[in-house]
N, C-alpha and C positions, 0 to 999 in steps of 0.2 A: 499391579503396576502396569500403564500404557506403555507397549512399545512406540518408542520412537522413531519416524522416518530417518533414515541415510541421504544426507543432500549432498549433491553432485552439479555442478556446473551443466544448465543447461539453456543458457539464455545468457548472450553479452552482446554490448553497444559500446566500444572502448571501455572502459575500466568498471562501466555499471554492469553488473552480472546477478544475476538471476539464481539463484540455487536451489533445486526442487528433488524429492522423491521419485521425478519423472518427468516427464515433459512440462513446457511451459502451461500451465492450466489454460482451457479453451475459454478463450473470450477475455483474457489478462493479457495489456499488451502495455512495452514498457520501452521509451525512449530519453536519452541523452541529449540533453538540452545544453543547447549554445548561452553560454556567460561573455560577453563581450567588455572587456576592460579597459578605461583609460584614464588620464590623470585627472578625471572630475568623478570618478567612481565604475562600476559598471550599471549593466542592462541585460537583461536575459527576459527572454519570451516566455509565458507559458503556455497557452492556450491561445487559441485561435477559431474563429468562427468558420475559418475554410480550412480549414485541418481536418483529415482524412478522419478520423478520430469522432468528431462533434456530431454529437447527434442532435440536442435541443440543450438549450442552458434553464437550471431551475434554477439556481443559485449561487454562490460563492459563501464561502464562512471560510476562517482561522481558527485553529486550534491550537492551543499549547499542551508543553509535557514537561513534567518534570525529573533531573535524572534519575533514572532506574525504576520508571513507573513503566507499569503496561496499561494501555489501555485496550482491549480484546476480551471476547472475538465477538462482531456482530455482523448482521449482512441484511443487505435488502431485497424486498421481492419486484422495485419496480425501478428502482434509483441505481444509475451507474455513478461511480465515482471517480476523481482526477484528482489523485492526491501530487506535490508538491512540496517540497521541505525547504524551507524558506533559511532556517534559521538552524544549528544544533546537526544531529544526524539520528537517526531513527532506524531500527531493524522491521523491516514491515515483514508481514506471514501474511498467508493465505492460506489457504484449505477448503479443496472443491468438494463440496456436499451433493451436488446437484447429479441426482438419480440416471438422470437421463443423459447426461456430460459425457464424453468421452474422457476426459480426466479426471473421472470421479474418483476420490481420497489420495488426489496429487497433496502435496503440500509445496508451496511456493515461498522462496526468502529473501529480500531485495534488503541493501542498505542505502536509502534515500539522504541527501543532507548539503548542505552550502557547499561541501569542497566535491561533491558526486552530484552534481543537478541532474534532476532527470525528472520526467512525467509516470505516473502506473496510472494506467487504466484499470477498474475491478470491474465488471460487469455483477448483474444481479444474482441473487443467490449461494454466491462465493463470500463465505466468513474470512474476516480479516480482521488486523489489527495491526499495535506497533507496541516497542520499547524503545523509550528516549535512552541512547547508547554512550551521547555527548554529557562531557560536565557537567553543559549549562542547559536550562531549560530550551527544547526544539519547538520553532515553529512550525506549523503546518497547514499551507493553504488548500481547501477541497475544493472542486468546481462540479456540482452534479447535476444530473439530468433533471431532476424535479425539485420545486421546493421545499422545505420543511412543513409539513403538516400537520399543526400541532393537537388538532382532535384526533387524530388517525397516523401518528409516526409510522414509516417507514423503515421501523427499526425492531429488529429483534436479536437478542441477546444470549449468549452462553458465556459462562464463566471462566475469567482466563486460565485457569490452571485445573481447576478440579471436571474436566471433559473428556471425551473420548477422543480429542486430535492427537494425530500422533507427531506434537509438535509441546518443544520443554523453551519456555522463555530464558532460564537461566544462562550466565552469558558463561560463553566456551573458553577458559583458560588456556593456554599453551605454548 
């Protein structure tokens, strides 16, 4: 049986907190985004072309989830990502694989979702994923550096639960 990491609070931006094996993983960066509300609805930002953040835009997609699905762990070797939860609330993981990292076999744990807005940045190489934690099925807007390519994805896959991360999806009673 994998031992599993001990997460400890090591990353907050008012109430959005971070919870990791160790430090925030190098090159993972995660901010709390303004919802602006009034009697015609709100408005929230997500991304931005002058945002310290942006490197080049390859594309936008939505994904959904359904409750109690995981969808993990994969990672890319060229594509960063800019995930968003639009709809629902979502437990995202991360797990630095990357040999050369200074947080190599951190484990990182964000809960993104409509009443917590926030941005995660993943840079490349860093395996990640999520479980829709809400009722109802979560949306989930990406914004990443390159497009999809569909001779040549940018995508490679490990198995969410039968791996050597020392990270258990099942959810924490208490």
């Amino acid at each position: 049986m994998k031992e599993i990491a001990a997460l400890k609070k090591v990353f907050a931006d008012e109430n959005l907190i971070v919870r990791g094996s160790g430090a925030l993983i190098d090159g993972v960066k995660v901010r709390r985004d303004k919802v602006l509300p009034d009697e015609r609805g709100r408005l929230g930002e997500i991304f931005r072309c002058d945002d310290k953040w942006f490197e080049k835009f390859g594309q936008t997609y939505f994904t959904t989830t359904y409750p109690g699905v995981v969808k993990a762990w994969h990672y890319h070797k060229k594509q960063t990502d800019h995930f968003y939860v639009i709809k629902g609330l979502v437990k995202i993981a991360l797990y630095d694989q990357r040999d050369n990292s200074p947080t190599c076999g951190i484990v990182n744990e964000i809960y993104l979702g409509e009443h917590c807005p926030g941005l995660l940045r993943i840079p490349p190489g860093v395996l990640h994923g999520w479980m829709c934690v809400s009722t109802d099925e979560a949306y989930i807007i990406n914004v990443v550096s390159e497009p999809y390519d569909y001779a040549n994805p940018d995508e490679f896959r490990t198995d969410p639960h039968d791996n050597d991360i020392p990270y258990d999806w099942t959810r924490k009673d208490g």
